[in-house]
N, C-alpha and C positions, 0 to 999 in steps of 0.2 A: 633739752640736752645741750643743744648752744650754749644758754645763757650760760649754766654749769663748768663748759669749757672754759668760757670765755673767764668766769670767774676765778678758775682754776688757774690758769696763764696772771694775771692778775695777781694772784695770791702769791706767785713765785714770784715774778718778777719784785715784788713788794716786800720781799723776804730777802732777798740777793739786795737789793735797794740799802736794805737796813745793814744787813753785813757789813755792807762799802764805808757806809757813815759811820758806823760803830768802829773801824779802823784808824779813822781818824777826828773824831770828836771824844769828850769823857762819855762814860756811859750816864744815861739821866737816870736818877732815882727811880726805884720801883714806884708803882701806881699804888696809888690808895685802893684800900679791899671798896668794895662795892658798900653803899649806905645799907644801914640796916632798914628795911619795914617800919611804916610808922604803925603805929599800935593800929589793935581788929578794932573794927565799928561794934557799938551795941548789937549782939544778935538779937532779931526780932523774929518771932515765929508767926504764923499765921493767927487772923482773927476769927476767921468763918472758912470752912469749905463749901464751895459753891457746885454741884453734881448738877449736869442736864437732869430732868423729870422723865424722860426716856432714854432706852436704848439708841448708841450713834451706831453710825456704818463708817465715817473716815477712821481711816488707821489710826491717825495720833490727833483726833479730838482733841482740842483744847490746848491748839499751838497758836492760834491765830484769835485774838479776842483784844475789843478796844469799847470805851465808852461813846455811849451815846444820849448826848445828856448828862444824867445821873444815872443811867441803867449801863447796864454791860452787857454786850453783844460776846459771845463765843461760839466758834465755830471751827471747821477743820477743812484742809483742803481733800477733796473729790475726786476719783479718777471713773468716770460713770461707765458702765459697762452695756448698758441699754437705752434707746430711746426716752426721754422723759424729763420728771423731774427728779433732784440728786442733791445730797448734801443736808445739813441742816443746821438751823441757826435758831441758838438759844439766848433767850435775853429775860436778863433777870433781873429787878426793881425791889430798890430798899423800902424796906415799911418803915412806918413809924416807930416802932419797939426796936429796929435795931439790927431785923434781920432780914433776909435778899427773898424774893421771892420769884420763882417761874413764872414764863408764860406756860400755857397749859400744852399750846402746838408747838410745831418748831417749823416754821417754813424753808423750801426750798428752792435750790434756783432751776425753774423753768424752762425748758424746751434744749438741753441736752442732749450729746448726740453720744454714744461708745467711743472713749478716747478724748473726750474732751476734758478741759483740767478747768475745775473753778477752787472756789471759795478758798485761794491761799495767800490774799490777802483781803483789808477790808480798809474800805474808807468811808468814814459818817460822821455826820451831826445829829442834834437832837431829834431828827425829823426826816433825815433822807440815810439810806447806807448803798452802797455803790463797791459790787466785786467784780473782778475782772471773770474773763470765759478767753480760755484758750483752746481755739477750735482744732480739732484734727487736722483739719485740708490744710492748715497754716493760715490762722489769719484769728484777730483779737478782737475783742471787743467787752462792752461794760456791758452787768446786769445791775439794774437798779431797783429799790427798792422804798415805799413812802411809808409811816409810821399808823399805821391803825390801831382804835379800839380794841378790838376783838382780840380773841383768845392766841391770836400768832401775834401779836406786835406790830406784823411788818407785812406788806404787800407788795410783789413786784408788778414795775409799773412798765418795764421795756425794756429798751437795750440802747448804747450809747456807742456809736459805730465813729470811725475817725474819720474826720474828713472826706471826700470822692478826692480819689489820684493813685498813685502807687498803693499796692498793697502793704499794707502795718501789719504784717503778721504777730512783732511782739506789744500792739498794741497795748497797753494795761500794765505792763510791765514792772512799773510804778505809779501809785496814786495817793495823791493826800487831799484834804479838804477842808476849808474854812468859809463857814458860813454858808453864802450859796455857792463859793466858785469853787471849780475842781480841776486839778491837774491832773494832768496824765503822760507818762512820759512811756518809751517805746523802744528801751533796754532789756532784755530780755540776757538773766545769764542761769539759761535752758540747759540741761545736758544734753548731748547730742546734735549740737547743731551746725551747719558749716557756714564758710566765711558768707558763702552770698544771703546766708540768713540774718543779716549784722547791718542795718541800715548802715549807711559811710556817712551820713550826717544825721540822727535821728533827731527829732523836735519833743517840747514839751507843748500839749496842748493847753491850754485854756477853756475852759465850757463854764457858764452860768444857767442855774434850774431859775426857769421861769414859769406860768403858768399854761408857758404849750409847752413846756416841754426843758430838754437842755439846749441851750442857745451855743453856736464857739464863738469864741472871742479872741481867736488867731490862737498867735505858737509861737512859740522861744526855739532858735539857734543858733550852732556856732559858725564859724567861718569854716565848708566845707572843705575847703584846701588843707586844713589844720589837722583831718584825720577826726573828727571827734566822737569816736566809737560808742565809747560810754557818757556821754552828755546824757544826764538825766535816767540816771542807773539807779537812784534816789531821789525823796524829794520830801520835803516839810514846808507846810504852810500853817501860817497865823496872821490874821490880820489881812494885813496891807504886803506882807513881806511874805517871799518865796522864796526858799534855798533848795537848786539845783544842784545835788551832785555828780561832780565831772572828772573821774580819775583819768591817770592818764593809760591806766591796763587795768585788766580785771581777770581771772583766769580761776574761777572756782572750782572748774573741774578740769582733769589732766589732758581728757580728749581734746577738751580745745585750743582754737588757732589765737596765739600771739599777736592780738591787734590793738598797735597800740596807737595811741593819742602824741600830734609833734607838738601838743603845748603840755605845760605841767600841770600836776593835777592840782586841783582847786576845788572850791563849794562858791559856785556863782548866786550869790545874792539877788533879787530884783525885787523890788518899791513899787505899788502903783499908786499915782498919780491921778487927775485929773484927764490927763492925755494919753494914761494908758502904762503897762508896764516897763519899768529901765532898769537897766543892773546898773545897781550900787555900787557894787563891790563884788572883786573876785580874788577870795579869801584862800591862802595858801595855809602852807602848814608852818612858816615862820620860825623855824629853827626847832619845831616840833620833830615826830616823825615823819621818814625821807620816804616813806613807801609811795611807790604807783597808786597803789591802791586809796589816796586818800581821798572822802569825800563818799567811801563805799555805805556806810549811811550817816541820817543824821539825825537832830534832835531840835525843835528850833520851841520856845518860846518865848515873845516879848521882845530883849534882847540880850539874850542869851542863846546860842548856840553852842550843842557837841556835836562832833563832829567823830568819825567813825575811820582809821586808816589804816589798812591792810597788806602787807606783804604777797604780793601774786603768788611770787615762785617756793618759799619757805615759811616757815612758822614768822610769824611776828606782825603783831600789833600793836596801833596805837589808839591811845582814846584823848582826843583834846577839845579844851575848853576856848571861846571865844564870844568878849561881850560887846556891844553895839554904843559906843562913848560919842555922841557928837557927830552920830551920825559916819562912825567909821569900827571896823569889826578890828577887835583888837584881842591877840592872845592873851591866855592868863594860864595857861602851861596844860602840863597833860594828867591826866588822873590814874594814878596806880591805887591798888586795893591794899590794903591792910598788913600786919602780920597775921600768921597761923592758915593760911590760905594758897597753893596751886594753883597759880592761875594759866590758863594757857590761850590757844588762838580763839576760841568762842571768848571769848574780854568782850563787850560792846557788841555780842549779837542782837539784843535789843538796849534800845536808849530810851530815856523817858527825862521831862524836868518839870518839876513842885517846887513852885516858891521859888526860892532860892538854892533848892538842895535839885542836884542831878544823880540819876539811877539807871545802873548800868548792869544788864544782866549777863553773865557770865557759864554757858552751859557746858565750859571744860572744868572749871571749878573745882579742886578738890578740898575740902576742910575734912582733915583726920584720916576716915574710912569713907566721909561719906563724900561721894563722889555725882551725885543729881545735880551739882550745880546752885551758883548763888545769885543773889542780886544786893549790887554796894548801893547805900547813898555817900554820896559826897558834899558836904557843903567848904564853900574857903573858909578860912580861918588865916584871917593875915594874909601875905602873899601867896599862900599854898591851900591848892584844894586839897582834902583828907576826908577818909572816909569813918563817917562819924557814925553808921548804923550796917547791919548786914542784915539781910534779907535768908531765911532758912527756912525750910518744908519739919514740919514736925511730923509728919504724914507720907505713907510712903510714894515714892517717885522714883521712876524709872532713873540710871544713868544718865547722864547730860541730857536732861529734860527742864529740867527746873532753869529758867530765863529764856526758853527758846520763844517763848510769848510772854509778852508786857503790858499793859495798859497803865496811863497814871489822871485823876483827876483828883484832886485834892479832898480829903485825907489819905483819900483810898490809892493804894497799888494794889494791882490784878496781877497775877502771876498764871499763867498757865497748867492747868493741872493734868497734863498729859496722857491720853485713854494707852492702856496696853493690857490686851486682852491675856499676851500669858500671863503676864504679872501680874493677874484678876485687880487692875486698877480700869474701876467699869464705872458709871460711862465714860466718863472724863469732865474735863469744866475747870473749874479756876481756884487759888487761894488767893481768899482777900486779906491784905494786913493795911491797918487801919494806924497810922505815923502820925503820930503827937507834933501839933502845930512849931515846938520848939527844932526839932527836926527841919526845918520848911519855911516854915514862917519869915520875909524879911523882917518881921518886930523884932525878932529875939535871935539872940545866936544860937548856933547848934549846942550839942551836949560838949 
């Protein structure tokens, strides 16, 4: 309500402001009307639908699903209601002909208590998959999981607890994963939570799986004097490189408290090295969008990064592009979708990058009537990214469903296929659409 005021005071004053000067200067010419849209992307519809082999229990099945390997993990978050095990995770494997195939089980995560929340998000490679567990009593921590033979895929193997010292309640909060090592950041934006639930300087962990086990390998952060709320409210890994996002407010639900960050928001870069992790680079929005919110998520690979920036208090998003030249991150502008398309604040709820083309799913979305939601690719073309393909359910889907989950490995994008029991969309699971290396490919330009 402040901010509202404050901006209200502002708006007059800046209104009387103009008055004063328009009495004595010419008046300037009117503004140019706004550009038009550059033309829609190719609509691309789905290749295969992907359905679990069983009945799920989470509510919206098939929001939360990433590759592993070549197979595709999908899953949906949990809220368990009894002692035990909860949830469940489908993974399905291309055959040779062309089409995806089930595992026959679907395993679950292990040793749940009533009120604990999992499987809403997921971090994996070929060989290990790692979800967080957010306990009732307040306190976080990882389930992990190794890749078996047999009829489930996957076997959990323990749990990945933070450090001994203060309690991490939003342990897990964020996690990505490259190779053996896994981040884990300890942002949590929970509904319902008050200010002393809000670490005042939270850390990004570091862990390595070794043969006993997961190892840490320290922690990323910022200078606590600095307020850094949201350090590490996101995160992407590839490689050798790790992008920390660090807005400077974040505020996704209205119950909560205005905490904000005294530096500006950025996406902190860090390199390891021989000696160990350094930031690079602490990558602003460079005449991008001004919002707080930037850096609320992101997309990294190679070097290329998008980057995700959000307005706290009102509608408005931004989605921008930054590439890695010489060892320094440098903008190359922001990406808007097409004509013939509504686009609104779900712009960049999930990110993903192929090749050279970036995909950006959008679950305010409206094309015509139909209002489920799209997903753009973009590739540049000369100084300008454009979007040169659109992503569309030919199959029915709930309302702003369609991009609330992404996956992308080359050819393939995973789309989310969202369970909803009235709207007899049973079980749930994923569309796969399968983008023509011209699309993608640095060899060739796009269409």
């Amino acid at each position: 309500m402040m901010h509202r005021r404050l901006t209200s005071v502002l708006a007059s004053f800046a209104t009387l402001a103009s008055a004063a000067a328009q009495s004595v200067v010419p008046a300037e010419p009117p503004a140019a009307p706004p550009a038009a849209a550059a033309p829609a992307g190719k609509p691309i519809t789905e290749t295969l639908v992907l359905q679990s082999p069983l009945p799920t229990v989470a509510p919206a099945f098939g929001n939360v699903l990433e590759f592993a390997g070549d197979d595709l993990v999908v899953t949906g978050a949990v809220l368990p209601r009894q002692p035990g095990s909860d949830g469940q995770i489908v993974t399905f494997e291309p055959q040779t002909d062309g089409s995806w195939k089930a595992r026959p089980q679907l395993p679950q995560v292990a040793g749940l208590m009533p009120g604990d929340f999992a499987l809403q998000r997921l971090a994996v490679n070929a060989d290990t998959l790692v979800t967080p567990v957010v306990r009732r009593q307040g306190s976080g921590e990882l389930a992990w999981f190794s890749r078996v033979q047999g009829p489930e895929g996957w076997r959990q193997g323990g749990t990945i607890k933070a450090p001994p010292g203060q309690r991490r309640m939003n342990f897990g909060g964020a996690v990505a994963m490259s190779g053996d090592l896994l981040a884990v950041g300890e942002v949590s934006v929970r509904p319902n939570m008050k200010e002393a639930d809000y670490p005042t300087c939270p850390k990004v962990y570091l862990f390595r799986r070794t043969e006993k086990g997961w190892e840490p390998q320290g922690a990323l952060q910022r200078d606590e004097a600095k307020k850094p709320y949201w350090f590490g409210c996101s995160l992407a890994f590839d490689g050798d490189t790790l992008a920390v996002g660090y807005p400077t407010m974040l505020k996704p639900f209205r119950s909560e408290q205005n905490l904000g960050s005294l530096e500006v928001p950025m996406v902190c870069v860090y390199r390891r090295d021989g000696s160990g992790w350094k930031l690079e680079q602490e990558v602003t929005s460079k005449g991008g969008g001004q919002w707080l919110g930037f850096g609320n998520r992101i997309a990294l690979r190679g070097d290329l990064m998008v980057v995700h920036s959000l307005n706290p208090f009102e509608d408005g998003v931004d989605v921008l592009v930054y590439r890695r030249v010489d060892g320094k991150w440098q903008a190359e502008g922001p990406l808007k979708p097409g004509a013939g398309v509504t686009s609104g604040r779900g712009f960049g709820f999930t990110l993903g990058i192929m090749g050279e083309a970036i995909l950006v799913g959008d679950v305010s979305a409206v094309e015509g009537e139909d209002g489920a939601g799209r997903v753009f690719v973009f590739r540049r073309q000369g100084d300008a990214w454009t979007e040169v393909a659109r992503l569309k359910p030919s199959v029915k889907c709930m309302p702003r469903s369609f991009g609330s989950g992404m996956a992308v490995k080359a050819p393939w994008v995973a789309v989310g296929h969202v369970r909803n029991e009235q709207a007899g969309i049973e079980p749930g699971g994923a569309l796969l659409f399968k983008l023509d290396p011209a699309i993608w490919s640095a060899e060739k330009p796009g269409p």
